[in-house]
C-alpha positions in Angstrom: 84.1 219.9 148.2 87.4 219.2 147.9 88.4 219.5 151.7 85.5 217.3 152.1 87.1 214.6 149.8 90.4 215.2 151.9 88.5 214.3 154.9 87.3 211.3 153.7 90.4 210.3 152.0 92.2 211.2 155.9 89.5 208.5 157.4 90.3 205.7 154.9 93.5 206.3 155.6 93.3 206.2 159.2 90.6 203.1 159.0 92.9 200.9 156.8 96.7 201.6 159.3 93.8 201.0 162.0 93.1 197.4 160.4 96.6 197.0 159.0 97.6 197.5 163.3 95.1 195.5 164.3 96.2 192.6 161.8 99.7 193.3 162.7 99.2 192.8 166.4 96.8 189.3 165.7 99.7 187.9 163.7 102.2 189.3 166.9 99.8 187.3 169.2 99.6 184.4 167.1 103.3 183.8 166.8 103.6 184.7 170.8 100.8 181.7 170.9 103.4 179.4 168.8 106.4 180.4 170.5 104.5 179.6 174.0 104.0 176.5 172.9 107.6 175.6 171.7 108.5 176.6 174.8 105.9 174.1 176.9 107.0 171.7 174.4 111.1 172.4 175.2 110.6 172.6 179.0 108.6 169.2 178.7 111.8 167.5 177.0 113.8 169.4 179.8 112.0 168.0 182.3 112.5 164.7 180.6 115.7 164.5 180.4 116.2 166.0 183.3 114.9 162.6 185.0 116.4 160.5 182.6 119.7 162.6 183.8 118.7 161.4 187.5 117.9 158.0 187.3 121.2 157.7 185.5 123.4 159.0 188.2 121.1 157.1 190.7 122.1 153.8 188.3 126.1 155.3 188.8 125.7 155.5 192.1 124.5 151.9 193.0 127.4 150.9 190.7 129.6 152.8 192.8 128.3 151.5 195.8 128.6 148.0 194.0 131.7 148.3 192.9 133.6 150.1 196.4 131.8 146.6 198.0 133.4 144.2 195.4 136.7 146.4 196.4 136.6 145.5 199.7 135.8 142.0 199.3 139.0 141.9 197.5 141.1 143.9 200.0 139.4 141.1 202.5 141.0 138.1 200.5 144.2 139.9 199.5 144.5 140.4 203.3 143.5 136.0 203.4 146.1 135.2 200.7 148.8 137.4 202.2 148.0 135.6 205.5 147.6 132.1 204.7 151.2 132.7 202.6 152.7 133.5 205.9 151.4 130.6 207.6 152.4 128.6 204.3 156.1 130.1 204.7 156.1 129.3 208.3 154.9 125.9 208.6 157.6 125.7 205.9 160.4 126.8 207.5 159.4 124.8 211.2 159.4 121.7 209.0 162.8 122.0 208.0 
C-alpha cells in the first residue's frame, strides 16, 4: 500500500513539472511572439527613417548642386566686374 501511494504521489509529481513545463514554455512562446513583434515594429521605423534619411541627402544634394551653380554664376560676373574695371581703367588712362 504504501509503495502504491508513492507511485501515485511520483505521477502527480511528474504530471504537475509536466504542466508547470508546458506553461513555462507557452509563456516562452508568448513573449518570443511579443518580442517578434517589437521587432517588425522597430525594423518598420528603421525602414522609415531610413527613407526619410534618403530623401534628405537627395534634398542636400540638389542644394549642392544649387548652390556650386550659384558659385559659378558668381565666379562668371566676378570675372565681368574684374573685366569691365580694366576697360574702365583703360579708357581712363587713353583719355588722359
Amino acid at each position: 500500500m504504501y509503495s502504491e501511494a508513492l507511485a501515485i504521489a511520483d505521477r502527480n509529481t511528474i504530471r504537475l513539472m509536466i504542466d508547470d513545463m508546458q506553461q513555462e514554455l507557452a509563456d516562452l512562446a508568448e513573449q518570443v511572439k511579443i518580442k517578434k513583434a517589437e521587432l517588425a515594429v522597430k525594423e518598420n521605423e528603421l525602414t522609415v527613417k531610413e527613407n526619410e534619411l534618403a530623401v534628405t541627402k537627395n534634398e542636400i544634394s540638389s542644394r549642392n548642386d544649387e548652390i556650386a551653380a550659384k558659385d559659378s554664376e558668381i565666379a562668371a560676373k566676378d570675372d565681368e566686374i574684374a573685366r569691365l574695371r580694366a576697360e574702365n581703367e583703360r579708357l581712363k588712362l587713353s583719355r588722359q
